[in-house]
C-alpha positions as CSV (number, residue, x, y, z in Angstrom):
1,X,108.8,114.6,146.1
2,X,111.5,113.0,147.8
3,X,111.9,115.3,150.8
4,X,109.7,115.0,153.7
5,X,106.4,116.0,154.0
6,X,107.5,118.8,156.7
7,X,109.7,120.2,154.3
8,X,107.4,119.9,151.0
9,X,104.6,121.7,153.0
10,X,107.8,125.0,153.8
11,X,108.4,125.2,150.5
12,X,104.8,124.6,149.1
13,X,104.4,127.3,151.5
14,X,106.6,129.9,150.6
15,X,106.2,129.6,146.9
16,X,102.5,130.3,147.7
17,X,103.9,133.2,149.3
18,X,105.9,134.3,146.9
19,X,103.0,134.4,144.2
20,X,101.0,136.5,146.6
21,X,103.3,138.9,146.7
22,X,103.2,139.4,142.8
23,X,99.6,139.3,142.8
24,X,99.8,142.3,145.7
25,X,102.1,144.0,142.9
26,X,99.8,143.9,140.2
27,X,97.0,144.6,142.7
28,X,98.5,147.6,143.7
29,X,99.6,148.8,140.2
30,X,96.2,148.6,139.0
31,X,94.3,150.9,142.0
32,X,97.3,153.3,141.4
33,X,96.2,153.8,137.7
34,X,92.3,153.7,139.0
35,X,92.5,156.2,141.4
36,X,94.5,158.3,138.9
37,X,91.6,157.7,136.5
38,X,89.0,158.8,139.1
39,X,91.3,162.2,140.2
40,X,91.3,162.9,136.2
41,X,87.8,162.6,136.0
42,X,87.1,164.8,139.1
43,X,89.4,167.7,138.4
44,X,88.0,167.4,134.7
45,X,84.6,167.7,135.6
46,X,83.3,164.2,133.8
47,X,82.2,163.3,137.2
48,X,80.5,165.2,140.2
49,X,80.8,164.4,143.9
50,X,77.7,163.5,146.3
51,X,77.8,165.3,149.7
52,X,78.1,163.3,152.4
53,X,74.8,164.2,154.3
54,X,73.0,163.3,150.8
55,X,74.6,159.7,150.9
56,X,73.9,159.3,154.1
57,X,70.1,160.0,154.1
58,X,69.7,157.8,150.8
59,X,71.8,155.1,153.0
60,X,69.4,155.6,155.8
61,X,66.9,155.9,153.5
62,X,67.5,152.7,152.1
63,X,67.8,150.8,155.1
64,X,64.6,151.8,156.4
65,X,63.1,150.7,153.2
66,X,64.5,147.0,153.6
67,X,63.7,147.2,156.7
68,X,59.8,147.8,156.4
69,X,60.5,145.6,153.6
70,X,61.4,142.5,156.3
71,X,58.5,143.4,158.8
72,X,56.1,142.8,156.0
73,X,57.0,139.4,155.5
């Protein structure tokens, strides 16, 4: 507390900093065992992909829906 207010905010700064970096750590480490999960459960059949056309007419689908929704009101 006794170094100037310049030099308080640096540091307060760069330990900010430095906790972002482990929180991009642990961020990273947990999509990496995610995206593992979700390749295991592709290859192993527990899931099934959409084709894209099909998500992209229930997208389209869906926006025309709100849309109609909003001209109604």
């Amino acid at each position: 507390m006794n170094l100037p207010p310049s030099v308080r905010k640096d540091v307060a700064l760069r330990l900010l900093e430095s906790l972002e970096v482990a929180d991009d750590d642990a961020v990273h480490e947990a999509w990496t065992v995610e995206i593992g999960s979700r390749i295991d459960d592709f290859f192993s059949g527990k899931i099934q992909t959409i084709p894209h056309a099909e998500v992209m007419a229930k997208l389209a689908e869906d926006r025309a829906a709100r849309h109609a929704t909003r001209q109604q009101t």
